[in-house]
Structure formats: structure tokens, C-alpha cells
C-alpha positions as CSV (number, residue, x, y, z in Angstrom):
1,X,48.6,34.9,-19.1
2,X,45.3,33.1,-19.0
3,X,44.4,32.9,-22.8
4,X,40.6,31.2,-22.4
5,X,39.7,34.7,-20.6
6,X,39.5,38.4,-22.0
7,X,39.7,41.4,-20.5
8,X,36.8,44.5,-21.4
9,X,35.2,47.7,-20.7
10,X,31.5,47.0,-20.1
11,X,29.4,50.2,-20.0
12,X,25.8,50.0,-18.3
13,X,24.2,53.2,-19.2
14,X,20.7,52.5,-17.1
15,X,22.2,52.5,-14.2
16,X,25.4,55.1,-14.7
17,X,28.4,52.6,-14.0
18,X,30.9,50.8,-15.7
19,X,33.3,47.4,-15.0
20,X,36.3,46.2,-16.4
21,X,35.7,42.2,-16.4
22,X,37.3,38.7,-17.5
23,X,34.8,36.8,-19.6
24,X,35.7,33.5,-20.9
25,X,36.2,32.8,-24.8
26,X,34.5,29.6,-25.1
27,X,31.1,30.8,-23.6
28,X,28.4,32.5,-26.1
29,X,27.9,35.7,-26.0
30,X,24.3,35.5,-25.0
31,X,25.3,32.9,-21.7
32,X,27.6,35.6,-20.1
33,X,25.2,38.7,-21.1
34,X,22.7,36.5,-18.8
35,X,25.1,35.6,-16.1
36,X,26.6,39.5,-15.9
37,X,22.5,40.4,-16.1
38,X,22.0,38.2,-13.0
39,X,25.1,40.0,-11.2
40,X,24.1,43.0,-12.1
41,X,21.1,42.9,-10.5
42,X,22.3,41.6,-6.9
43,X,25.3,44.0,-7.0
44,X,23.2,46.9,-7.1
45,X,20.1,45.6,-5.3
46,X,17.6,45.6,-7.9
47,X,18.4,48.9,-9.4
48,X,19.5,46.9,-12.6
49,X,16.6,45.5,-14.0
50,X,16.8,42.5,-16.4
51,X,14.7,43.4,-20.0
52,X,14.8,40.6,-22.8
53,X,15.5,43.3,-25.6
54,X,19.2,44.1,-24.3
55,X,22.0,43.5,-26.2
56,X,26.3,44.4,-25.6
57,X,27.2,47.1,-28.6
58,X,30.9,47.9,-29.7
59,X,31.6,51.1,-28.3
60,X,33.5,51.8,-31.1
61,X,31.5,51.1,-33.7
62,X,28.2,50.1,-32.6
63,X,27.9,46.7,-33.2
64,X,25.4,44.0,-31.9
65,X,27.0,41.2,-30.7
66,X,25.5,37.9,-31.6
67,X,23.9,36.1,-28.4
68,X,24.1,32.5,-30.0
69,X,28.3,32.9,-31.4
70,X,30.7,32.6,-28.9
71,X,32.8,35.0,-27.6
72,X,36.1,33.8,-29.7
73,X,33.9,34.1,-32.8
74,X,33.6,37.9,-32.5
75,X,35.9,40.5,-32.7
76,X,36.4,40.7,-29.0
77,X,39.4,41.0,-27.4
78,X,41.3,42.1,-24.6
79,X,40.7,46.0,-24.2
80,X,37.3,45.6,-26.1
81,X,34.6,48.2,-24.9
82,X,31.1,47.8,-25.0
83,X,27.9,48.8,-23.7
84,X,24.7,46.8,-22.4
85,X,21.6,48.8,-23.4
């Protein structure tokens, strides 16, 4: 098993979908929130449309992740859920 990746539940609410994804551990938070953003957006041919004021959220418990900590500094983990609004 690949230990510099995680596996989670990300939740889009704006545009009614959701994807289970890999994201790395080393990366920030903020750097794959852009890079899923940008995929986002060609994936669904501009019906996801990139706002500066969006953040991922626990599902569980509503927290917002920190953009500038990286990914192995949170509380994420494989089977993590959480939402981008």
C-alpha cells in the first residue's frame, strides 16, 4: 500500500456530485484544493466554477481545513469525508 497517498470522500454540493480520490500527504491542503478546483472545472465543462472563498469541511464535524498545513498535518486519513463549499 502506497503510504504518501490517502484515500477520501470529497462532496461538491454546487454541482450535486461526489468522488472518492488519492491525494498526496506531503502537499498542502490549499495546493490540491486548487488542483481538484482546476479538474473540477474541465470535468464538468464549466459547470464548476472556481470562487476564492471555498474551503474542504469535515463532514463529520465541520471543520475548516487549513489551506497553508499539509495534508499529514490534519486529521485526514484514509476514509476521511469532506465537502468543498
Amino acid at each position: 500500500m502506497n503510504k504518501n497517498k490517502i484515500l477520501i470522500e470529497l462532496e461538491i454540493p454546487s454541482i450535486e456530485k461526489s468522488y472518492d480520490l488519492y491525494i498526496p500527504i506531503n502537499k498542502t491542503v490549499g495546493t490540491i484544493k486548487s488542483l481538484i478546483e482546476e479538474s473540477l472545472v474541465e470535468l464538468t465543462e464549466n459547470a464548476y466554477i472556481i470562487k476564492p472563498d471555498t474551503n474542504f469541511y469535515s463532514k463529520e464535524t465541520g471543520e475548516i481545513y487549513d489551506v497553508n498545513k499539509s495534508v499529514r498535518e490534519t486529521n485526514l486519513q484514509n476514509g476521511s469525508r469532506i465537502i468543498l463549499i
